[in-house]
C-alpha positions as CSV (number, residue, x, y, z in Angstrom):
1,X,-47.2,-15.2,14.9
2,X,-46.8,-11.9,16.8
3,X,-46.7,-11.4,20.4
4,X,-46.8,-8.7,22.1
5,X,-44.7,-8.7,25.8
6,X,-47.8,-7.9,28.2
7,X,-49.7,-10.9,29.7
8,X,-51.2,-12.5,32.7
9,X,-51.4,-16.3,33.2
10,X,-52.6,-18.8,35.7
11,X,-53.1,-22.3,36.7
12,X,-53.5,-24.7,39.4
13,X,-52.2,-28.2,39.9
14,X,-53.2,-30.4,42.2
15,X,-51.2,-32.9,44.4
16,X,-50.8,-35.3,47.7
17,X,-48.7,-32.6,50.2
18,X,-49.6,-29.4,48.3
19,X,-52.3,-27.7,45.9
20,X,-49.9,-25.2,44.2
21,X,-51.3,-22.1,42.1
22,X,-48.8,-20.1,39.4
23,X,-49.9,-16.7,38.4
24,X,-47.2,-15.1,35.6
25,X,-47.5,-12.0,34.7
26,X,-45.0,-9.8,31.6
27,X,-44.8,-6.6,30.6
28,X,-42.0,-4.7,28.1
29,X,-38.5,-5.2,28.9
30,X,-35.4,-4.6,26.6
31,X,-34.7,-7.7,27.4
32,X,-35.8,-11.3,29.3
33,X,-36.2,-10.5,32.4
34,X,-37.5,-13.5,35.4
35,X,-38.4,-12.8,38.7
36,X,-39.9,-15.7,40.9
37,X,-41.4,-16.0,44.2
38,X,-41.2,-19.6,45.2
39,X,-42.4,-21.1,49.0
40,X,-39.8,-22.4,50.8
41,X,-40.6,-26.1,50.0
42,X,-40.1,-25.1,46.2
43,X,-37.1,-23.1,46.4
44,X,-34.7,-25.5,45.2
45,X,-36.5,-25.7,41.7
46,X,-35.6,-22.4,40.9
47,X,-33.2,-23.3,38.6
48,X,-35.5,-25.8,36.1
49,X,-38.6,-23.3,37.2
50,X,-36.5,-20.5,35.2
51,X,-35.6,-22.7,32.2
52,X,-39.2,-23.4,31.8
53,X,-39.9,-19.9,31.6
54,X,-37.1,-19.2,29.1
55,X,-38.5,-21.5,27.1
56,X,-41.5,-20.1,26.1
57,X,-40.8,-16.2,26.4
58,X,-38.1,-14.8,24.9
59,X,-38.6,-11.0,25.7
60,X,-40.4,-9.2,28.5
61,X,-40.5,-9.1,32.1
62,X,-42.2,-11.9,33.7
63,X,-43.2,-12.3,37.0
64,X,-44.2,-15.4,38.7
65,X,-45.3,-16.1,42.3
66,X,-46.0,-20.2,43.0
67,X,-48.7,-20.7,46.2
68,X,-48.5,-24.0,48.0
69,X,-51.5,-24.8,50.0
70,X,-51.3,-27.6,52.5
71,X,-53.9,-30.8,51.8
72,X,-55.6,-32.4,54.8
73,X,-53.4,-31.2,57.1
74,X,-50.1,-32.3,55.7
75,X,-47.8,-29.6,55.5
76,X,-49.1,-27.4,58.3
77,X,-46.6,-27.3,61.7
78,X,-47.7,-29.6,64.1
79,X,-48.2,-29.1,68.4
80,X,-45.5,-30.7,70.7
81,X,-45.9,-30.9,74.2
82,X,-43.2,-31.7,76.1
83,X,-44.6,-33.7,79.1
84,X,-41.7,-34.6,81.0
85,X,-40.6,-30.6,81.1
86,X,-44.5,-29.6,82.3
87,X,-44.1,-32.0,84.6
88,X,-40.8,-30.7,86.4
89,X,-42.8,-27.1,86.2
90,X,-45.3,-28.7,88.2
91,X,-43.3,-30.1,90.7
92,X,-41.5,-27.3,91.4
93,X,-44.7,-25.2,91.4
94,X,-46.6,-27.9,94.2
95,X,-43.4,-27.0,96.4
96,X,-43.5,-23.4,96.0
97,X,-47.4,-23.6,96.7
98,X,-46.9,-26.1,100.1
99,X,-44.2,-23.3,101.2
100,X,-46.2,-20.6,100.4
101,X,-49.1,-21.9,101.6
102,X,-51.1,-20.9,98.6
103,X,-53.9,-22.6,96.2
104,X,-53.6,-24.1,92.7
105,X,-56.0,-22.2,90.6
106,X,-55.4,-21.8,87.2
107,X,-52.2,-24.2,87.4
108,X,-53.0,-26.1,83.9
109,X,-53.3,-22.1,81.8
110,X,-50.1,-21.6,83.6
111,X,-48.3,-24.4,83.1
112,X,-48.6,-24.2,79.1
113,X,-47.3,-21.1,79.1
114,X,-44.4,-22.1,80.8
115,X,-41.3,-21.6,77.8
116,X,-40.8,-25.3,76.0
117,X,-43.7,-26.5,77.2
118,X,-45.8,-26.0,73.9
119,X,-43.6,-25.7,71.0
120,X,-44.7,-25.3,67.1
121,X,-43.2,-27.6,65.2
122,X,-42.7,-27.7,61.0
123,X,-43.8,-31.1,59.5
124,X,-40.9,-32.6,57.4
125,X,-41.6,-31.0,53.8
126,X,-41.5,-33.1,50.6
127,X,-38.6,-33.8,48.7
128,X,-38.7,-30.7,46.0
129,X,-37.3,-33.2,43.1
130,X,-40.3,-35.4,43.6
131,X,-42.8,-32.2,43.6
132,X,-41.2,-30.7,40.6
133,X,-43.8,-32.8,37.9
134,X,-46.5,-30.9,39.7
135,X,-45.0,-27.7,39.6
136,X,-44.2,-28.0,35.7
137,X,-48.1,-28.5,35.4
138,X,-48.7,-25.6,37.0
139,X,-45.8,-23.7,35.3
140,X,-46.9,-24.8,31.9
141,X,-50.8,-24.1,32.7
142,X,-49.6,-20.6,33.3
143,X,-47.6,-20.1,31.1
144,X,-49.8,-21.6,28.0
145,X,-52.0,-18.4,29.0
146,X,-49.8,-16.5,29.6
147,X,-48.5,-16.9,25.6
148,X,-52.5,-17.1,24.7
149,X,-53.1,-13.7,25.9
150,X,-49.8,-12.4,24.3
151,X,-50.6,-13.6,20.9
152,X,-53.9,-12.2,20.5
153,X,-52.7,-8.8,21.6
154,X,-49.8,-9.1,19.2
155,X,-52.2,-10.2,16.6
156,X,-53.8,-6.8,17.0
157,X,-50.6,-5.2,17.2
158,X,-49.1,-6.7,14.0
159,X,-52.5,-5.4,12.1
160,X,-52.1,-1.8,13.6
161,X,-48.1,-2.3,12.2
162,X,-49.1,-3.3,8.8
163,X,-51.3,-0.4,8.2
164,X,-49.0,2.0,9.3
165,X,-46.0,0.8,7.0
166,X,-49.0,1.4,4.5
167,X,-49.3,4.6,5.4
168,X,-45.6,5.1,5.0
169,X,-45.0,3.5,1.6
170,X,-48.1,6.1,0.8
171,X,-46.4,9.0,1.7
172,X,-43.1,7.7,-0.4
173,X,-45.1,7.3,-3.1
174,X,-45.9,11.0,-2.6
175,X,-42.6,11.9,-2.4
176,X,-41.0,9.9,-5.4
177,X,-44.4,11.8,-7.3
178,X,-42.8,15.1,-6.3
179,X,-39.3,14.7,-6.3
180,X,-38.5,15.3,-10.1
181,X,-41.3,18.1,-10.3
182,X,-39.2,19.7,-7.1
183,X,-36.0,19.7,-9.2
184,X,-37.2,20.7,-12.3
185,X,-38.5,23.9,-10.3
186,X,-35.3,24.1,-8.9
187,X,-33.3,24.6,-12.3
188,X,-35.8,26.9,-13.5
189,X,-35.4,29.3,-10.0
190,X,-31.5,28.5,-10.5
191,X,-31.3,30.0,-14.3
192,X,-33.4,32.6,-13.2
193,X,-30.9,33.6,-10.8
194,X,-28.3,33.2,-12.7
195,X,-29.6,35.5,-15.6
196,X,-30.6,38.3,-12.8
197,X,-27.4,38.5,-11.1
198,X,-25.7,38.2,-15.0
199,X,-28.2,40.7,-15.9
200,X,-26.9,42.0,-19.9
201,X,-23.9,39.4,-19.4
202,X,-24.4,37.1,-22.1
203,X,-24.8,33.8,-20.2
204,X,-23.1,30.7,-20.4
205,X,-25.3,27.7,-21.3
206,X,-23.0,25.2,-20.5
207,X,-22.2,26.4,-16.7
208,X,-25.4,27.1,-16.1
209,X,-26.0,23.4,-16.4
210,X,-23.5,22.6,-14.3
211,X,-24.3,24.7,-11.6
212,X,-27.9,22.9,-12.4
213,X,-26.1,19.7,-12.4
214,X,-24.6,20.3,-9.0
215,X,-27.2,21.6,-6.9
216,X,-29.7,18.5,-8.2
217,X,-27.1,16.2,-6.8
218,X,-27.0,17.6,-3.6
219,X,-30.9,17.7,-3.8
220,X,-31.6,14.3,-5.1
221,X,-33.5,12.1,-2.7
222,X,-33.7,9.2,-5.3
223,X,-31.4,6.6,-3.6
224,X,-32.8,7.5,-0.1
225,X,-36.3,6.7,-1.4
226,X,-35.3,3.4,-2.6
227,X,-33.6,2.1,0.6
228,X,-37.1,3.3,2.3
229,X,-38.8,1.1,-0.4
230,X,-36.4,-1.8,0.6
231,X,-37.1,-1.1,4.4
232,X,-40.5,-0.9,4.2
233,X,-40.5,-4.5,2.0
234,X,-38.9,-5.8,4.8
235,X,-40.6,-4.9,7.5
236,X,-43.9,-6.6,5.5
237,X,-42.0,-9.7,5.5
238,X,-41.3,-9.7,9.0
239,X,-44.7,-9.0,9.9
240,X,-45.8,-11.5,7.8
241,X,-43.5,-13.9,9.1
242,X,-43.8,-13.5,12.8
243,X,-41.8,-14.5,15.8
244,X,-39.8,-12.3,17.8
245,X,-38.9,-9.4,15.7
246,X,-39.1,-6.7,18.1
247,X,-35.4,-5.9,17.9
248,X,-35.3,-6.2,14.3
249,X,-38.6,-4.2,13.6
250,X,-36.4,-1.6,16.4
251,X,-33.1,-1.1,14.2
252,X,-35.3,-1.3,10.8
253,X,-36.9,2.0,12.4
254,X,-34.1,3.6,12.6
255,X,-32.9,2.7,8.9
256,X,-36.0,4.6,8.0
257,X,-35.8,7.3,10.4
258,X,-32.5,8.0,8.9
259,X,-33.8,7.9,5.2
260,X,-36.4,10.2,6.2
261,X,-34.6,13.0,8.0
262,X,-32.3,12.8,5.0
263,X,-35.0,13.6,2.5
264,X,-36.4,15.9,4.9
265,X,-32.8,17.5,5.0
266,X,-32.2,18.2,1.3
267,X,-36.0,18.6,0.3
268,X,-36.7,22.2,-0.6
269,X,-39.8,21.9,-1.6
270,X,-42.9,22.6,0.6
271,X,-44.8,19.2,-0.5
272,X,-41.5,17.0,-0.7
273,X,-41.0,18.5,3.1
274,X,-44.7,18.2,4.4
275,X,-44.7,14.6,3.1
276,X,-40.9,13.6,4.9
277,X,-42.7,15.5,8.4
278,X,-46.0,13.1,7.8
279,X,-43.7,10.3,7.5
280,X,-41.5,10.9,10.9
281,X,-45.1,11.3,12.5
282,X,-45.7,7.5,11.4
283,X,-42.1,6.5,12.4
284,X,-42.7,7.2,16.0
285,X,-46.3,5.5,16.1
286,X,-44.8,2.7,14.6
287,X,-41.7,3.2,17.6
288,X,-44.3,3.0,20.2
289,X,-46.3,-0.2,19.1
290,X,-43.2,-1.8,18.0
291,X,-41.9,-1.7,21.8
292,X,-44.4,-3.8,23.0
293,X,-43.7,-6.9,20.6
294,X,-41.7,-9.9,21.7
């Protein structure tokens, strides 16, 4: 199977201390790339969190932020008030007042705003090891659609990839057609010259074939149109097969990219030379849809 490196995934597991959501999101990378936002209960699970990932995607960026919502209250700091120190406030406060000969009002409002009277404090979290079975759930809910989405868009990449190698074995096809008519044009222009410049000169058969000879050498595209046979075979088979053959796909690309410009190179004819330019055109399609597979 095919898949492509863009997806988005999420789940939600429930538990005793926390509800905890995972949203994972990938998009094309060279290679795997993990970034994870985890709350500060969770942060010691980094470590397995990342393995998780790793072993389900092996290309892409992925991104994946965990929530962790309190349940019932657990979780959530909880309000001290420290009785004995509001209590030495108020003493002191009573004195002041009987010196100062002054009222009361508002003494309770004043009082909790005294510094260390009312203090926030953050309940004693879970331990992470026991909380990691939930966030696996979660993590592997995520992920599952995560992989869900990146399949089917693969599998519509992979059928966009297979007609385009098509189209490329078509335009070899073209070219193998045309290659021999090419040359045999070219020996004819060749003795043609010859004889002009020779003009009356009584021409030697045998070195005009070898001047013949030569120039088809340099001219022959037959062995570059067999390797782009072989390439394009193989890139069937990996289609075919699946998995993650983005990198290979990416260096078979530029085995053919290299065939072609070659033909291109020595092709001096105007069909052998618009069929080479149609097939670069379908090399860097194929170069763009191949660097979004896994």
């Amino acid at each position: 199977m095919i898949r492509s490196m863009t997806g988005f995934g999420r789940a939600e597991a429930p538990g005793e201390a926390f509800a905890l959501t995972v949203e994972a999101r990938s998009v094309n990378h060279r290679h795997l790339e993990i970034a994870i936002r985890l709350p500060s209960p969770l942060a010691s699970l980094e470590l397995e969190a990342r393995r998780l990932i790793q072993s389900r995607v092996e290309r892409g960026r992925v991104d994946v932020a965990v929530q962790a919502t309190p349940v019932g209250g657990q979780g959530a700091p909880e309000v001290r008030v420290d009785a004995a120190l509001a209590r030495r406030y108020l003493d002191e406060a009573r004195t002041l007042a009987r010196r100062l000969r002054v009222g009361g009002e508002g003494l309770l409002t004043w009082l909790l705003e005294r510094p260390g009277v009312v203090r926030l404090e953050e309940s004693v979290p879970p331990d992470p090891s026991a909380l990691w079975p939930q966030l696996a759930r979660a993590m592997a809910g995520a992920l599952d659609a995560l992989v869900t989405r990146r399949a089917a868009e693969g599998a519509a990449l992979a059928t966009g990839l297979r007609a385009l190698v098509a189209d490329i074995g078509s335009t070899v096809t073209v070219m193998a057609v045309r290659a021999p008519v090419a040359a045999a044009r070219r020996g004819q222009r060749l003795r043609e010259r010859l004889t002009a410049l020779l003009d009356d000169t009584t021409v030697d058969e045998a070195r005009v074939l070898l001047e013949v000879a030569v120039w088809a050498q340099k001219t022959d595209v037959t062995e570059e149109l067999t390797r782009l046979r072989i390439h394009l075979d193989e890139a069937a088979l990996m289609l075919d097969k699946g998995g993650p053959v983005g990198r290979p796909l990416d260096f078979l690309i530029q085995e053919l990219g290299r065939e072609v410009n070659t033909v291109a190179a020595k092709a001096d004819d105007l069909e052998l030379s618009q069929a080479a330019l149609a097939a670069k055109g379908i090399l860097e399609k194929i170069r763009e849809q191949v660097q979004n597979i896994e």
